[in-house]
N, C-alpha and C positions, 0 to 999 in steps of 0.2 A: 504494500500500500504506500501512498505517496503520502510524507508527511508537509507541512512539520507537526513533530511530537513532542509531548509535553515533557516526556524521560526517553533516554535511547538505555537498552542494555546493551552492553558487551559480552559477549557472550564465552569471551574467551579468559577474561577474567570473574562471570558475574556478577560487576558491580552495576546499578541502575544509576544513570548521571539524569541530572534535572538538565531540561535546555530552557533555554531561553526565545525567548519572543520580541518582537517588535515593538509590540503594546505598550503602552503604560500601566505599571500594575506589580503584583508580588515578582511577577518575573523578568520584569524588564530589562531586554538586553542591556541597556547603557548605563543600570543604575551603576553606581561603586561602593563600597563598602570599607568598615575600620577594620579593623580585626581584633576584637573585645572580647575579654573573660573575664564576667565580674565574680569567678568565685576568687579566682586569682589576681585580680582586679591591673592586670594587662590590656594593653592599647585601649585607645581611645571613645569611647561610645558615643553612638550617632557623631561621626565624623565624615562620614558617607555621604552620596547625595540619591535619595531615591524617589519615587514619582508617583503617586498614587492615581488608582485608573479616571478620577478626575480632573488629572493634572497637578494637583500640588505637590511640590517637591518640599522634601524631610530628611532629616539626618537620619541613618542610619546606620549599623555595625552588624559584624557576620552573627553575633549571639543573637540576637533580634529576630536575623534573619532566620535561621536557624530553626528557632522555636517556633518560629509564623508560620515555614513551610512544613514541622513535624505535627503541628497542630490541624492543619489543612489535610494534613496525609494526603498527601501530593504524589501522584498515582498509586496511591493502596497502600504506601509506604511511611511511617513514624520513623525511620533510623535515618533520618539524613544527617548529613554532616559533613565539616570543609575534608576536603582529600590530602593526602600526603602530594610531595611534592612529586615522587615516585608514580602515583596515581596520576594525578594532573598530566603527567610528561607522557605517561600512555594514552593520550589521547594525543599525543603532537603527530603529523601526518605532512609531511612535504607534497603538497599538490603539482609544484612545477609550475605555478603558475606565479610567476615574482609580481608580489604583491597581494597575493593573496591571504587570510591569516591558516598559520602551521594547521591545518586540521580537516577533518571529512567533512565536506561543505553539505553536503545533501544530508546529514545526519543532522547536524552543529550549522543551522543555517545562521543563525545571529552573533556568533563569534565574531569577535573584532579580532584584529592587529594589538593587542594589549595586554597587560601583567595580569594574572590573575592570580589571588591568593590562595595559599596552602594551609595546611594545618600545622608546618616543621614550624619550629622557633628555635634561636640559639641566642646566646651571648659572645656579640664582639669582642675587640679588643679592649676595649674603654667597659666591658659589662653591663653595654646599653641590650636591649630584647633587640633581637631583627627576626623580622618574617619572612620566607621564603616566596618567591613569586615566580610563576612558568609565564614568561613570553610568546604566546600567538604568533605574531609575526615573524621574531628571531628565533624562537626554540629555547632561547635562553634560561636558567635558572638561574635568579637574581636576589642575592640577601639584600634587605631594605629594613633601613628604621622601622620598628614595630606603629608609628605614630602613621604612616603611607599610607592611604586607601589604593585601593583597586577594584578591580569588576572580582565576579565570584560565582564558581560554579560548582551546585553540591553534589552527593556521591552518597548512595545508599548501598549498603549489602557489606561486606564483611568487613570488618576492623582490624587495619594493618597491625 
């Protein structure tokens, strides 16, 4: 069937990934996200910019998100949650096509050229948090200030 779909699975890892939409709304492709843990009280909350389907834009953070999209149970699913950066990076796919972003377009049609966040965290040199982010467009894997937003795309089914 021809999508787009709300989750693609992989079928070769089992994990179900959320996709994104055009829309404005819980899924919006363009929103960004903090990346916030208030039990450990880590990065920033609503430092995000996101869009509700009547247009108003809101701060946002991945915890928020998180819970909005487990509480919706968002295709049948309560376990969602950000992906390691190992996960993220299995979705990265060279099209050939220069300028395209890293990834299966016909699956992942709302992907940009952009960082998106992971669930890794380490401590630099200085002992500041950095978050890990996989780059779309470059491939890259990028440590970043914990304080950074980015776009964000969840991950249901087994816990690395």
């Amino acid at each position: 069937d021809e999508g787009p779909w709300a989750c693609v699975l992989d079928r070769q890892t089992g994990l179900l990934w959320e996709n994104k939409s055009d829309n404005e709304g819980l899924h919006f492709a363009a929103a960004t996200y903090s990346r916030h843990d208030p039990a450990t009280k880590l990065g920033p909350a609503a430092a995000g910019s996101c869009v509700h389907a009547d247009r108003k834009v809101f701060g946002c953070d991945s915890h928020a998100f998180v819970e909005r999209v487990r509480a919706q149970r968002w295709c049948g699913r309560a376990d969602w949650r950000l992906p390691t950066g190992d996960e993220l990076s299995g979705l990265l796919h060279d099209t050939g096509f220069v300028g395209d972003p890293r990834i299966v377009h016909g699956y992942f049609q709302h992907t940009g050229r952009y960082p998106y966040l992971s669930a890794d965290l380490r401590r630099d040199a200085r002992g500041q948090h950095e978050i890990l982010l996989v780059h779309f467009g470059s491939g890259e894997k990028i440590w970043l200030p914990i304080s950074r937003v980015a776009r964000l795309r969840l991950v249901s089914g087994r816990q690395p």
